[in-house]
N, CA, C and O atoms as a GROMACS GRO file, in nm:
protein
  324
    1UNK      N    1  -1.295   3.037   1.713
    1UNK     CA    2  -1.377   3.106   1.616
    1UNK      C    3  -1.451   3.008   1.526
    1UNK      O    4  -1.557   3.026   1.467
    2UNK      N    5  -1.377   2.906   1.528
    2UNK     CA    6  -1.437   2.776   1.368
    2UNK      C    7  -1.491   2.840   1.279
    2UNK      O    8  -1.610   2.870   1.284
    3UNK      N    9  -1.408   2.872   1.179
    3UNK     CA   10  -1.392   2.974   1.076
    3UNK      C   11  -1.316   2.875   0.956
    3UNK      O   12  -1.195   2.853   0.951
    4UNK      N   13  -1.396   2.836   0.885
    4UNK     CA   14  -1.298   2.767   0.757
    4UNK      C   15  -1.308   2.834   0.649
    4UNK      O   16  -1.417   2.852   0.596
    5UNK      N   17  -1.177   2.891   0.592
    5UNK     CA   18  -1.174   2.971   0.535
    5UNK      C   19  -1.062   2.905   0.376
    5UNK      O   20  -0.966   2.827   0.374
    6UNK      N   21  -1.129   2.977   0.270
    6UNK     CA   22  -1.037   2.946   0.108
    6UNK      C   23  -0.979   2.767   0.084
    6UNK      O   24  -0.885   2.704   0.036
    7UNK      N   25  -1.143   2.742   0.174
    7UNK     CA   26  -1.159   2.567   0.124
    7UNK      C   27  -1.288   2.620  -0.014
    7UNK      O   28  -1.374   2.705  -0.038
    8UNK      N   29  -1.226   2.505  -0.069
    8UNK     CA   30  -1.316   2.505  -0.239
    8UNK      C   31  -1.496   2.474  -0.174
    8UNK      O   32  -1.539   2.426  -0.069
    9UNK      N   33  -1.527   2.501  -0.233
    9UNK     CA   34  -1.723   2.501  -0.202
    9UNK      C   35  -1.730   2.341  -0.269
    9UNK      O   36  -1.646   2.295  -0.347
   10UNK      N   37  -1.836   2.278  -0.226
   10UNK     CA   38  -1.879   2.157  -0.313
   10UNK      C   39  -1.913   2.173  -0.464
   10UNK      O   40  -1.990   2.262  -0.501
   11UNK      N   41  -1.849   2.077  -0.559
   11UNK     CA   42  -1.871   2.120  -0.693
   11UNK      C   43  -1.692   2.205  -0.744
   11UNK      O   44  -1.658   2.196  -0.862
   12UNK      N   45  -1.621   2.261  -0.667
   12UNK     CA   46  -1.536   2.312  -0.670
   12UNK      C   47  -1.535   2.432  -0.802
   12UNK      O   48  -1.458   2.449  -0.896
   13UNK      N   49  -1.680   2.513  -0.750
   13UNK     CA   50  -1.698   2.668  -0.785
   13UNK      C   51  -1.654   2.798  -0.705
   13UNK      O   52  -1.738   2.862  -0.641
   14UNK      N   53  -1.502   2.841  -0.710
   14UNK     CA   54  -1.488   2.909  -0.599
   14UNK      C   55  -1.481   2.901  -0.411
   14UNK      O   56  -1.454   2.784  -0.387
   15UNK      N   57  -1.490   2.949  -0.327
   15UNK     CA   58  -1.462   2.932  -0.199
   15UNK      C   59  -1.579   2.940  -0.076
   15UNK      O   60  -1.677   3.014  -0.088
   16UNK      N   61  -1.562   2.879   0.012
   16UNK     CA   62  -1.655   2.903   0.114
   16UNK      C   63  -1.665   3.052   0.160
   16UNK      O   64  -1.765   3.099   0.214
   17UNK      N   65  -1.532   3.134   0.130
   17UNK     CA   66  -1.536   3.292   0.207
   17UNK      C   67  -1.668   3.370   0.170
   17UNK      O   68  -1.725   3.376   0.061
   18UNK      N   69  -1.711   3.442   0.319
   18UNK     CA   70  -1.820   3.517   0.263
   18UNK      C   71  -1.785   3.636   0.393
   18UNK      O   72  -1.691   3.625   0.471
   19UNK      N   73  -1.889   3.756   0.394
   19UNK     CA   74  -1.907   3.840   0.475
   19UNK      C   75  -1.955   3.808   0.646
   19UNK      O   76  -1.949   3.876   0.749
   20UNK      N   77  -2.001   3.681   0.617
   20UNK     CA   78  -1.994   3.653   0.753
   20UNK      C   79  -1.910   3.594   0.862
   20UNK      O   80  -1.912   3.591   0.985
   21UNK      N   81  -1.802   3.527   0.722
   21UNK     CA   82  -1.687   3.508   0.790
   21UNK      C   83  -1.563   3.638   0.804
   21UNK      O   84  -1.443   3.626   0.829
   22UNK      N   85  -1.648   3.768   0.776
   22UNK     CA   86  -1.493   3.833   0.782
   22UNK      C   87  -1.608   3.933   0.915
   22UNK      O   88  -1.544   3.994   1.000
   23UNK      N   89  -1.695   3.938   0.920
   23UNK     CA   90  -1.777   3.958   1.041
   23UNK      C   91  -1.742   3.910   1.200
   23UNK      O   92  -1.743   3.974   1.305
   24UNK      N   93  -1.718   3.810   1.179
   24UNK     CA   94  -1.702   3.657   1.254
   24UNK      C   95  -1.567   3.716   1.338
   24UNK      O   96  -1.553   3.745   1.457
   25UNK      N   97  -1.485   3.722   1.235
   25UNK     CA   98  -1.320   3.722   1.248
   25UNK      C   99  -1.311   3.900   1.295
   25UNK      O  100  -1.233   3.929   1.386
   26UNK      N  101  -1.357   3.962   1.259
   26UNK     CA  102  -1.337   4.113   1.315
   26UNK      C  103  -1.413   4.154   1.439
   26UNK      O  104  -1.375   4.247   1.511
   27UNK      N  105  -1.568   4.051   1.472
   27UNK     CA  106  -1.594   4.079   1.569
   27UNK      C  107  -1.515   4.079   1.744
   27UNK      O  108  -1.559   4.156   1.830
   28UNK      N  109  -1.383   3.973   1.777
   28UNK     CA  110  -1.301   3.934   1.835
   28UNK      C  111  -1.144   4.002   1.776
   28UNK      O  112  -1.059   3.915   1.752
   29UNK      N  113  -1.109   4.127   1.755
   29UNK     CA  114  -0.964   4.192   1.743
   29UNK      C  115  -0.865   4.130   1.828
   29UNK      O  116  -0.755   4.105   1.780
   30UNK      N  117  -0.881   4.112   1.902
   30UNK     CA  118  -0.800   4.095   2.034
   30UNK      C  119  -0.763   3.895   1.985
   30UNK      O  120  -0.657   3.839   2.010
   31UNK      N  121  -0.840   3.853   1.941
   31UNK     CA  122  -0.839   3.681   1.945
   31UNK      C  123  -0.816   3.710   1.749
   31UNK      O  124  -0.757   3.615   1.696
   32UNK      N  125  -0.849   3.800   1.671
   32UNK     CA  126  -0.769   3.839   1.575
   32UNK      C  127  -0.659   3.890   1.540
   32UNK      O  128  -0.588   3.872   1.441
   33UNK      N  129  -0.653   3.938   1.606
   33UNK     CA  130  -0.471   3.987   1.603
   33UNK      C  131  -0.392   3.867   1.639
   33UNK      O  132  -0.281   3.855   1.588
   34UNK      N  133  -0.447   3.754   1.742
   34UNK     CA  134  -0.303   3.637   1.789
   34UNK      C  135  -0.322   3.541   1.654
   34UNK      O  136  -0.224   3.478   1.615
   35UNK      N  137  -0.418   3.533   1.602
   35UNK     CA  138  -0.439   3.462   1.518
   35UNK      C  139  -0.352   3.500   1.376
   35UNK      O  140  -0.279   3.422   1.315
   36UNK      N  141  -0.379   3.633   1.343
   36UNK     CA  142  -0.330   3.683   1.222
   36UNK      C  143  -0.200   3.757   1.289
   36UNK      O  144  -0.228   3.852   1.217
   37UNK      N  145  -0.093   3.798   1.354
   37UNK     CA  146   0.019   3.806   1.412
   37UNK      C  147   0.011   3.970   1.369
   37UNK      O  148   0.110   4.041   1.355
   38UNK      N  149  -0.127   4.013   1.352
   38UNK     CA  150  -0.094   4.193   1.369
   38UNK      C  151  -0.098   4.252   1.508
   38UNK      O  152  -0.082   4.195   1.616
   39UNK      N  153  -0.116   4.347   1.488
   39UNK     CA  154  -0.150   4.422   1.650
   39UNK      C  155  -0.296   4.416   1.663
   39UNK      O  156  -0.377   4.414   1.570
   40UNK      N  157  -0.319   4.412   1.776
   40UNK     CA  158  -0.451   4.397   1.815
   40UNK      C  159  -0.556   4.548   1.802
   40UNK      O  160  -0.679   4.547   1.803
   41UNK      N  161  -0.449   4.696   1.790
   41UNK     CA  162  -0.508   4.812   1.769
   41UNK      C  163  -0.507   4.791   1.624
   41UNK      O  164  -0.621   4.816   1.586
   42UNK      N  165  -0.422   4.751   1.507
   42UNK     CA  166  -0.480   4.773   1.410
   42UNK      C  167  -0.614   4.672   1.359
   42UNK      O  168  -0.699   4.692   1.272
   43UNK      N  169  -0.599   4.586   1.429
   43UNK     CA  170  -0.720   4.467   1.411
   43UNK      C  171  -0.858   4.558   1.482
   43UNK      O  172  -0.961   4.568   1.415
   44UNK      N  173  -0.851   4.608   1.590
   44UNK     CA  174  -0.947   4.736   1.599
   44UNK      C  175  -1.012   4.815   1.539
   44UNK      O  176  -1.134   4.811   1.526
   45UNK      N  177  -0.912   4.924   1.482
   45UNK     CA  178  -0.935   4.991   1.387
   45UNK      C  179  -1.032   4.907   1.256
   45UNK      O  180  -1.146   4.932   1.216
   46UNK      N  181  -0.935   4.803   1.213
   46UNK     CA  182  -1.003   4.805   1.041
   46UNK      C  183  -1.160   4.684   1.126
   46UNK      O  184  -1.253   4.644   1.056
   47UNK      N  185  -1.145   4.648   1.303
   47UNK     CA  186  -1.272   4.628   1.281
   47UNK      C  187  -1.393   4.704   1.279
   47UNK      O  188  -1.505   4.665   1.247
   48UNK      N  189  -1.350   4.835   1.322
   48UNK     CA  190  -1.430   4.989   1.337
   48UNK      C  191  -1.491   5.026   1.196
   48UNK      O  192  -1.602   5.078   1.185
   49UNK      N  193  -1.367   4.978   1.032
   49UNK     CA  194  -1.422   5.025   0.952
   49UNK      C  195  -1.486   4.899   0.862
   49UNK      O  196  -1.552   4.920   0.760
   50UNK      N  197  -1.473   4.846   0.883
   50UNK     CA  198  -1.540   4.741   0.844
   50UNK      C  199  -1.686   4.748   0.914
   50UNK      O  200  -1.748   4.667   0.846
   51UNK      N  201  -1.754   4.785   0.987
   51UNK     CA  202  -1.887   4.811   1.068
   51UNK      C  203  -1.887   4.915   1.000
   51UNK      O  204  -1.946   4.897   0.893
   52UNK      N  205  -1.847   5.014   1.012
   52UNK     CA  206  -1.884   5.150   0.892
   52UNK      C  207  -1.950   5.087   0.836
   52UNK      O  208  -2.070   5.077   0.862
   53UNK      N  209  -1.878   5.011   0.716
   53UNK     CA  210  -1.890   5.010   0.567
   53UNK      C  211  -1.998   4.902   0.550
   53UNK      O  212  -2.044   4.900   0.436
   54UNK      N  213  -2.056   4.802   0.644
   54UNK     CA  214  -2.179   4.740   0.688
   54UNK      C  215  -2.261   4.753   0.755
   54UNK      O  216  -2.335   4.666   0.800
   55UNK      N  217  -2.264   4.890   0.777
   55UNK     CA  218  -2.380   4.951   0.868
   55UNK      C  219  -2.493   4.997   0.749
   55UNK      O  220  -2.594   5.035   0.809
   56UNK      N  221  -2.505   5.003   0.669
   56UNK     CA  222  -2.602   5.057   0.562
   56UNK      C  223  -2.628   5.175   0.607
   56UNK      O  224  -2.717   5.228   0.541
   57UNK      N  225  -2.565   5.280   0.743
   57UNK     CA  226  -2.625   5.419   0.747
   57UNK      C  227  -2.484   5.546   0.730
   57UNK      O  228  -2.362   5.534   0.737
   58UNK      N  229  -2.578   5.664   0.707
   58UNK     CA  230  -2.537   5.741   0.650
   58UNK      C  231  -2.394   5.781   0.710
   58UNK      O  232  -2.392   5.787   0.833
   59UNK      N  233  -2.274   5.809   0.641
   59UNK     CA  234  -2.156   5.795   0.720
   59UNK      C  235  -2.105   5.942   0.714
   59UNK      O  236  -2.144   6.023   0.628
   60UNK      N  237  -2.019   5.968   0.808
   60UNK     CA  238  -1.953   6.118   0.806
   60UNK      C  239  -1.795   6.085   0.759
   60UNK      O  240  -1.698   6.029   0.810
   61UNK      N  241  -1.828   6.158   0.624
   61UNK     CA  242  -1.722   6.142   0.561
   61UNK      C  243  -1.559   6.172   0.582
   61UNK      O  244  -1.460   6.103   0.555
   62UNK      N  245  -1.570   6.280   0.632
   62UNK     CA  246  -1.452   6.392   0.699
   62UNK      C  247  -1.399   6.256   0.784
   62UNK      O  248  -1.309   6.178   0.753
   63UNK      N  249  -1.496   6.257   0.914
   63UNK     CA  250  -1.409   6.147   1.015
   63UNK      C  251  -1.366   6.021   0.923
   63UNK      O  252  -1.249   5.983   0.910
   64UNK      N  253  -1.489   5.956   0.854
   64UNK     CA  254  -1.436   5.852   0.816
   64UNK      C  255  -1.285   5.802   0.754
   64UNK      O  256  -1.208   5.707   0.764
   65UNK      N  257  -1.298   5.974   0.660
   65UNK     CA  258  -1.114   5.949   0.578
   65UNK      C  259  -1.003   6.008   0.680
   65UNK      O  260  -0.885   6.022   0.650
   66UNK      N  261  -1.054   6.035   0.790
   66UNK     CA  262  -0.955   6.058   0.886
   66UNK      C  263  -0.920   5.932   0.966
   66UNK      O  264  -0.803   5.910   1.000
   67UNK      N  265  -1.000   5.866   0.991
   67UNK     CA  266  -0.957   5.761   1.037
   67UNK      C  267  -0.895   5.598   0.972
   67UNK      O  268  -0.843   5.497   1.021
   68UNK      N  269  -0.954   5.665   0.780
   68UNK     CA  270  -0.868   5.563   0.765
   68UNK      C  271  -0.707   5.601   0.725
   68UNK      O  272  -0.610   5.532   0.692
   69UNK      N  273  -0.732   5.765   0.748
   69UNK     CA  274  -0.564   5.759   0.676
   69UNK      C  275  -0.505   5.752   0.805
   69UNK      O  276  -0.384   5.739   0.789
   70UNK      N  277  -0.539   5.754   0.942
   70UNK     CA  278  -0.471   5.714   1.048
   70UNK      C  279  -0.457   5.602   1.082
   70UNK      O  280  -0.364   5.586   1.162
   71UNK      N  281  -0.537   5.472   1.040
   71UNK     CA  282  -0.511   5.353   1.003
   71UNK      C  283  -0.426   5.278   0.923
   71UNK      O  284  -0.380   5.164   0.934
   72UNK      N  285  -0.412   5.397   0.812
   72UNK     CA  286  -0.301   5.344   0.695
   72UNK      C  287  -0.184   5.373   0.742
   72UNK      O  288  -0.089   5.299   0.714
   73UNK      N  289  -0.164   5.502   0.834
   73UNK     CA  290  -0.034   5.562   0.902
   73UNK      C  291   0.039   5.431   1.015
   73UNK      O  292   0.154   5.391   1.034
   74UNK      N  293  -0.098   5.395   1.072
   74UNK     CA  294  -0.012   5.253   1.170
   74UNK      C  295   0.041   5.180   1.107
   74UNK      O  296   0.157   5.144   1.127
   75UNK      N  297  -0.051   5.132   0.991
   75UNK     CA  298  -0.024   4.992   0.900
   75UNK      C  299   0.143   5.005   0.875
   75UNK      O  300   0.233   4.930   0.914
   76UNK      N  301   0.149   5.124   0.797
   76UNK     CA  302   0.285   5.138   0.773
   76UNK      C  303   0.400   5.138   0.879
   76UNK      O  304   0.506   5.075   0.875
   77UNK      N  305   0.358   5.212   0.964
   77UNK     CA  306   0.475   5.247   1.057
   77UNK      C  307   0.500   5.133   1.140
   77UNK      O  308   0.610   5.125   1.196
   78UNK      N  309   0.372   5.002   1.165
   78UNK     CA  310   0.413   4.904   1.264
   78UNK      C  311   0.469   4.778   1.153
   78UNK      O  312   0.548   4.699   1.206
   79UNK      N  313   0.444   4.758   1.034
   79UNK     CA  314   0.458   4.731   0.932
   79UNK      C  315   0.503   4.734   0.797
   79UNK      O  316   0.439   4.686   0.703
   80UNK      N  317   0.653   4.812   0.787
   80UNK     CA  318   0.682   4.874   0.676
   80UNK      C  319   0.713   4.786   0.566
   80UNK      O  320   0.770   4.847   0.476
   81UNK      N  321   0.693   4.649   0.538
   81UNK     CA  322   0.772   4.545   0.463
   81UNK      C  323   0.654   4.604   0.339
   81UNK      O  324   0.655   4.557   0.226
   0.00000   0.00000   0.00000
């Protein structure tokens, strides 16, 4: 991916992280999940809503909170710590 991530910026104002690195990293779930040690369906999912929420178009709300409270339902259940 070559993704450097929560290194200090030059000048040491804050971090290199931006939206294109969390773009970057959600576009590949499957090579995100081995990386970050989740499941590769929930790395799916939040990459599904993450494109939502950067799509700038009009969203359907109903599905949308359906799918994230079925997202929050995995989080927990594969993840209860």
């Amino acid at each position: 991916m070559d993704l450097l991530v929560d290194q200090a910026k030059p000048g040491g104002c804050g971090t290199i992280d931006d939206d294109n690195r969390a773009r970057r990293f959600s576009k590949d779930p499957s090579l995100s999940a081995c990386i970050s040690g989740l499941s590769e369906m929930l790395m799916r999912r939040c990459a599904v809503t993450l494109q939502i929420l950067w799509s700038g178009n009009t969203v359907n709300i109903v599905a949308c909170d359906q799918h994230a409270k079925e997202t929050a339902g995995l989080l927990v259940a594969e993840y209860p710590w």
